[in-house]
KEKE-3310 file (N, C-alpha, C; in steps of 0.2 Angstrom, whole numbers, plus 5000, padded with zeros to 4 digits):
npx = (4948:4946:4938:4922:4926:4924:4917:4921:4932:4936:4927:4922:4933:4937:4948:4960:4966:4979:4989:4997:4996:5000:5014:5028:5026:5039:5044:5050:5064:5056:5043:5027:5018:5019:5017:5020:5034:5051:5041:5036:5025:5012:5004:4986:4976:4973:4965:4956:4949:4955:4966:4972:4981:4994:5004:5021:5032:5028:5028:5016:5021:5014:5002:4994:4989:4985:4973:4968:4959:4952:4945:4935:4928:4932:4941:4958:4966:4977:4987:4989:4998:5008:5006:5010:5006:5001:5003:4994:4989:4985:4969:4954:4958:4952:4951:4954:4966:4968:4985:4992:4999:4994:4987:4993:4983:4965:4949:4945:4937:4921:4928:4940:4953:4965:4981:4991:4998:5002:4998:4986:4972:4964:4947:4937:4929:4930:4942:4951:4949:4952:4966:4967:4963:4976:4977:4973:4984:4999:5013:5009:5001:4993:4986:4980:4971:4974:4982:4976:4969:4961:4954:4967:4977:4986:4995:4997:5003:5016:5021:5026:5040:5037:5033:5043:5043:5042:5047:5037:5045:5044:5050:5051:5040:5032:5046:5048:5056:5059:5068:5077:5068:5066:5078:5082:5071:5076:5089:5087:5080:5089:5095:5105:5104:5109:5114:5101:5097:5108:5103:5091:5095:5101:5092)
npy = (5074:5057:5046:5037:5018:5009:4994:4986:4991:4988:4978:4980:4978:4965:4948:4944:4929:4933:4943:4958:4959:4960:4962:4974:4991:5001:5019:5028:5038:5043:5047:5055:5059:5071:5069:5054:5053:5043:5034:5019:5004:4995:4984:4979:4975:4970:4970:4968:4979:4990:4995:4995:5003:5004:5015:5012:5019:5029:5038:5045:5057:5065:5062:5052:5034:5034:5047:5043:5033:5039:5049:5041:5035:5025:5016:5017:5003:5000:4992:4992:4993:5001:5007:5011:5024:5030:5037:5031:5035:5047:5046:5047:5050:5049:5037:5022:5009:4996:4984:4968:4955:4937:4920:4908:4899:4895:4904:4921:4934:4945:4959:4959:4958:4948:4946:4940:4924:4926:4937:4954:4964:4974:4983:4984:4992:4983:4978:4989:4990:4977:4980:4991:4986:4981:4966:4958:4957:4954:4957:4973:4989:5006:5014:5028:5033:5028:5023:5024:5016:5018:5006:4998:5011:5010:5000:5008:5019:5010:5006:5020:5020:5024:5018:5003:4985:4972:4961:4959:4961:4956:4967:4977:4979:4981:4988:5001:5010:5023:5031:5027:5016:5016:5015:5003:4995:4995:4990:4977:4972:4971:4984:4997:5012:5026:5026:5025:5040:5047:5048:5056:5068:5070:5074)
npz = (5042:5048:5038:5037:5039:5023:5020:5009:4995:4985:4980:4967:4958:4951:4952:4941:4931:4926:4932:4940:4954:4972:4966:4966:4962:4955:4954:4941:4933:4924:4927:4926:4936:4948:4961:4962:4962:4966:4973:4979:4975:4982:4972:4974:4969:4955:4937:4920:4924:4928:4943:4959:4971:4987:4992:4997:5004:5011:5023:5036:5047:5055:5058:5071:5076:5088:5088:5075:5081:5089:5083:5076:5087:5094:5109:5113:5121:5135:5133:5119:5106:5096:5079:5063:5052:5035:5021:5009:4996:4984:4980:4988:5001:5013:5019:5023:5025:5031:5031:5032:5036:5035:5037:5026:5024:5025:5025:5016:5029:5028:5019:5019:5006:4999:4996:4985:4995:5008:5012:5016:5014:5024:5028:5037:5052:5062:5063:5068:5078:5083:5084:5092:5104:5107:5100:5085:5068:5066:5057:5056:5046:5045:5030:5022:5010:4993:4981:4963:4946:4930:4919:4907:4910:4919:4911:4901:4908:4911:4900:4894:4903:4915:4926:4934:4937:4950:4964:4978:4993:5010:5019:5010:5011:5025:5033:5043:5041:5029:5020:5011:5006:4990:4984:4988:4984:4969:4968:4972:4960:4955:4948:4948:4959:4957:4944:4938:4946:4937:4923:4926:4927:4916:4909)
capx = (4946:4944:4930:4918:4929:4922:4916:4927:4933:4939:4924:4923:4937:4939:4956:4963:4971:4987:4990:5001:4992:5006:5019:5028:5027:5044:5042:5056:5064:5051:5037:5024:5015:5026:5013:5023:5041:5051:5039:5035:5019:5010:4996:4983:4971:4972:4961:4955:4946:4958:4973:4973:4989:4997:5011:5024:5037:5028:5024:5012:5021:5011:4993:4995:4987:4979:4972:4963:4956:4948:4941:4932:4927:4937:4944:4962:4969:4984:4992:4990:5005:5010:5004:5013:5001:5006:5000:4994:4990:4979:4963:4951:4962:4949:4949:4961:4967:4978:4989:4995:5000:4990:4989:4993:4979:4960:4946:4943:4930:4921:4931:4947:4957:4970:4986:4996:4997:5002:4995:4981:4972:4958:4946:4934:4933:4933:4954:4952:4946:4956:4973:4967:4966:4983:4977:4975:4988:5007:5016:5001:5001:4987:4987:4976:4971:4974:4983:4970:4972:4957:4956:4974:4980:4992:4999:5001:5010:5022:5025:5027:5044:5033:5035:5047:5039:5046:5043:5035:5049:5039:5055:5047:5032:5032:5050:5048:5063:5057:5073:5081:5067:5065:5084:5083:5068:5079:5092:5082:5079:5097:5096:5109:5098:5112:5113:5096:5098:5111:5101:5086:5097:5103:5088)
capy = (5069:5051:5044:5028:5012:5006:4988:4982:5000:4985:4975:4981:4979:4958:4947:4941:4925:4934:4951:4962:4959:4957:4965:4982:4997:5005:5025:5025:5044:5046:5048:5060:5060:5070:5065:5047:5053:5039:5031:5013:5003:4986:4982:4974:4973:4969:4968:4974:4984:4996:4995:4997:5001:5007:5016:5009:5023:5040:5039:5052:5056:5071:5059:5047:5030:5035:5049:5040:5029:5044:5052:5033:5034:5018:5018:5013:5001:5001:4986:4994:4993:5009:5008:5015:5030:5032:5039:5026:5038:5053:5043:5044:5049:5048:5031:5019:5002:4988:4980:4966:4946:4932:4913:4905:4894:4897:4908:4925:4936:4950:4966:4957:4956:4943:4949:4933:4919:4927:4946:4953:4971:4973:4990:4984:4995:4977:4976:4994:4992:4972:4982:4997:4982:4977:4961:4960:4953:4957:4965:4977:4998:5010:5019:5031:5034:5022:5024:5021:5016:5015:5001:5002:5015:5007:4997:5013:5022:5006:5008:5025:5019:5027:5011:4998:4980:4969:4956:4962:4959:4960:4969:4984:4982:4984:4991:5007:5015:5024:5035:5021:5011:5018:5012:4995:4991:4993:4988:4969:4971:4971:4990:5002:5017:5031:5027:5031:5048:5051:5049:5058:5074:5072:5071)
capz = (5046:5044:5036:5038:5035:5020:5020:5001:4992:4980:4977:4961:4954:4949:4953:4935:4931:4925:4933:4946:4961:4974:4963:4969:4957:4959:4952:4937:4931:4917:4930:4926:4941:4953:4966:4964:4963:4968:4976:4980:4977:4980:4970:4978:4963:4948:4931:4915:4923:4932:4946:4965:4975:4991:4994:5004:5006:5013:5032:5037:5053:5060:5060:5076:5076:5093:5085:5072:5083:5092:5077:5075:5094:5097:5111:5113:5127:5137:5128:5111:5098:5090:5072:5058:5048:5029:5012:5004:4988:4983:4980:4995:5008:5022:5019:5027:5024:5034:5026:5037:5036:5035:5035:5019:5022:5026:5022:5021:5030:5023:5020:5019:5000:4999:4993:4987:5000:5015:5014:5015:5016:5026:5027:5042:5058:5068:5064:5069:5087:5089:5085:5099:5111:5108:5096:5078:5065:5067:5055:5053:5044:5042:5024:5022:5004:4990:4973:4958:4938:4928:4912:4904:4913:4924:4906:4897:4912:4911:4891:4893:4907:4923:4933:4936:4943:4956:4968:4986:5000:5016:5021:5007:5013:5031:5036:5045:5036:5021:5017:5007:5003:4985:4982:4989:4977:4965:4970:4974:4953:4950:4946:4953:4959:4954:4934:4936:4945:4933:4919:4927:4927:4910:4903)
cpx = (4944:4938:4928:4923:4926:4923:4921:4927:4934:4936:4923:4927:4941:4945:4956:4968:4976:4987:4995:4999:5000:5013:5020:5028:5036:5044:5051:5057:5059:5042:5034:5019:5020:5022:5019:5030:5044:5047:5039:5029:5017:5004:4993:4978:4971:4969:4962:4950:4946:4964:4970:4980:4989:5002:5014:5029:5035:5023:5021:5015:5017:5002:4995:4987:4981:4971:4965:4957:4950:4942:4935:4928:4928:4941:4950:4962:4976:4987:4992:4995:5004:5009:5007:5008:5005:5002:4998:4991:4983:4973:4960:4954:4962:4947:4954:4959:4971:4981:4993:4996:4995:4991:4988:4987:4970:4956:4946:4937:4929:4926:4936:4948:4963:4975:4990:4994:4997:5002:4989:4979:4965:4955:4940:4937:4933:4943:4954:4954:4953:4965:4974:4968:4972:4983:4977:4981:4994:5010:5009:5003:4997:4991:4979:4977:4975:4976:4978:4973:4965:4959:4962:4978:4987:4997:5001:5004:5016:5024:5027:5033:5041:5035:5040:5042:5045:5042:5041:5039:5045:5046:5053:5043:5030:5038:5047:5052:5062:5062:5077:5078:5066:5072:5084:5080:5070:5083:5091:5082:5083:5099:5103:5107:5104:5113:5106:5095:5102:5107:5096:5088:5099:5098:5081)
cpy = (5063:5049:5037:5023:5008:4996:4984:4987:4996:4978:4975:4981:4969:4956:4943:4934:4928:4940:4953:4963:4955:4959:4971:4986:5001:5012:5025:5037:5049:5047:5053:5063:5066:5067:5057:5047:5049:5035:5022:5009:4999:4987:4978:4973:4975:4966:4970:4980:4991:4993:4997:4997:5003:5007:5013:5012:5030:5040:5045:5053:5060:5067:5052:5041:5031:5041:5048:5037:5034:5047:5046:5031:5027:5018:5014:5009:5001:4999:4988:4995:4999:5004:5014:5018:5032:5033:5034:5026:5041:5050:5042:5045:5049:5040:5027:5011:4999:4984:4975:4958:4943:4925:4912:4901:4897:4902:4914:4931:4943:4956:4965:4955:4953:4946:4944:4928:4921:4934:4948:4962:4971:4980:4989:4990:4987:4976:4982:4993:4983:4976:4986:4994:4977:4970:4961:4955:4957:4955:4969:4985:4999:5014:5021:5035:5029:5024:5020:5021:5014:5012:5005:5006:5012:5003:5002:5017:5018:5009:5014:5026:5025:5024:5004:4993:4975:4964:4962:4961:4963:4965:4980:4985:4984:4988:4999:5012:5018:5027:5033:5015:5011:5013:5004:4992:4989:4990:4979:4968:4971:4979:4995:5010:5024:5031:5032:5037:5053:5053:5055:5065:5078:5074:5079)
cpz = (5043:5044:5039:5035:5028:5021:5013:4996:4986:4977:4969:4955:4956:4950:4945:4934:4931:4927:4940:4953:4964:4972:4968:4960:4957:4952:4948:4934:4928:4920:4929:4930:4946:4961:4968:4962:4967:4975:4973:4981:4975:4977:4972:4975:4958:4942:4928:4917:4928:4939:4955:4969:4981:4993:5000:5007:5006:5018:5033:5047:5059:5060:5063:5077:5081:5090:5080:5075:5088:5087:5076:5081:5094:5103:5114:5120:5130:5133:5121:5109:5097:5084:5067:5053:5042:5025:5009:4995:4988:4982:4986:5000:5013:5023:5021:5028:5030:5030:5033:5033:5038:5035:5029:5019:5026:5024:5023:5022:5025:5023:5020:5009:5000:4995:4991:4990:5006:5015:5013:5016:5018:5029:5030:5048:5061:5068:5068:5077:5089:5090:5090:5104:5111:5103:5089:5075:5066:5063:5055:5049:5042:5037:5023:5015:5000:4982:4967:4950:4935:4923:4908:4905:4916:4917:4903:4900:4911:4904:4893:4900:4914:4928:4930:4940:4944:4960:4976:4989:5006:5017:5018:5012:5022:5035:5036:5041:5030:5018:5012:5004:4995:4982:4983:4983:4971:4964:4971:4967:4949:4948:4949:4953:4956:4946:4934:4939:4940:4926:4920:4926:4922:4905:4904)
residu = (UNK:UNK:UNK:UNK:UNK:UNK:UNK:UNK:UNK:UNK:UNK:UNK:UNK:UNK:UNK:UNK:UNK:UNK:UNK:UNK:UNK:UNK:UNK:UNK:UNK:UNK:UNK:UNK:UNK:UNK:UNK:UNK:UNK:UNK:UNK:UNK:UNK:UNK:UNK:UNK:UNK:UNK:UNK:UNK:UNK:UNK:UNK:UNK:UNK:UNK:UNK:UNK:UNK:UNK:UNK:UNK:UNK:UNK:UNK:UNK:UNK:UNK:UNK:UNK:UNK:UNK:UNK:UNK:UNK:UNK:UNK:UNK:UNK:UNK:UNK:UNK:UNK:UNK:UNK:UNK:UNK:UNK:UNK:UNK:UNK:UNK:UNK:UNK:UNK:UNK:UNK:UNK:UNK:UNK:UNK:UNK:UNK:UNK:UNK:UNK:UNK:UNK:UNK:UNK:UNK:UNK:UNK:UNK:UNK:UNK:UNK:UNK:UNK:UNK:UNK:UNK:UNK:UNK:UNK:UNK:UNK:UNK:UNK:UNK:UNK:UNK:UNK:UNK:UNK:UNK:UNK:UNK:UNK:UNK:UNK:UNK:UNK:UNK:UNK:UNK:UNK:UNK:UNK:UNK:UNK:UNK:UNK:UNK:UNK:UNK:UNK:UNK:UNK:UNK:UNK:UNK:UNK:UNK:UNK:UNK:UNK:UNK:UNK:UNK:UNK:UNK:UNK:UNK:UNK:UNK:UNK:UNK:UNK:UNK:UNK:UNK:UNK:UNK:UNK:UNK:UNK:UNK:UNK:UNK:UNK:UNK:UNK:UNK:UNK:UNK:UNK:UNK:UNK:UNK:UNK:UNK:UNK:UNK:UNK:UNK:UNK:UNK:UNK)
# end
């Protein structure tokens, strides 16, 4: 069951002059997780003092939007959007994020984390209940749970060829389609995803 939305799951964890916020993760043969087998994932914070992500390639299709908003006692409205419910990583997974667009320009409220210029993730029920009544930001996606790296972790996954990094394409980040997004990302990074099957099999 879903939990209380938390007010900032990510106040803790400081934004860096130079770090991977906004970047994708893309999941590389030598992954040791199998949890993140080709998987896909934005990081939306980044420091020395640990990593935050969410998956962007593993739809939860058997947990319906409406649903949640039940469990929340919110209650939907006719004009509500369907919302897309997806993994957003074994960390907390009664916890649930939006990940949606934003103005490049303006402040933002509490409980919102700016991704870049124009994204943003935000972990209020207020987006909850404006998305029920049909409002809200559009593109939008509920992730529930959150991929974590404590200090270094996420740089010595990379040395040790774990992850591939990348730019974000909204196109990753909110296409419905997840059967191929693994591929594309690479595919975007000049990769050609079958060398790396092949090697995965030789190896």
């Amino acid at each position: 069951m879903m939990s209380r939305i938390p007010t900032d799951p990510t106040a803790s964890v400081p934004q860096a002059a130079a770090n991977l916020t906004g970047k994708i993760l893309i999941a590389m043969p030598g992954m040791a997780d199998p949890r993140f087998e080709r998987s896909v994932v934005l990081v939306c914070a980044h420091s020395d003092e640990g990593a935050m992500g969410l998956v962007l390639n593993r739809p939860l299709p058997d947990v319906g939007f409406d649903e949640l908003l039940d469990q929340l006692g919110i209650e939907a409205e006719g004009a509500a959007r369907p919302i897309e419910v997806r993994f957003g990583g074994p960390v907390e997974p009664g916890r649930g994020f939006v990940l949606h667009k934003v103005s490049e320009h303006g402040s933002d409220p509490e409980g919102r984390l700016r991704i870049g210029q124009a994204l943003a993730m935000t972990t209020t029920r207020d987006i909850l209940v404006d998305l029920a009544q049909g409002n809200g930001p559009e593109p939008a996606v509920l992730a529930l749970g959150y991929a974590g790296w404590g200090p270094g972790q996420l740089e010595t996954e990379m040395l040790a060829n774990g992850w591939l990094t990348g730019e974000g394409a909204e196109d990753l980040i909110f296409d419905p389609v997840h059967e191929d997004k693994w591929q594309r990302a690479l595919r975007a990074q000049g990769i050609d995803p079958s060398l790396l099957s092949a090697a995965a099999g030789r190896a």
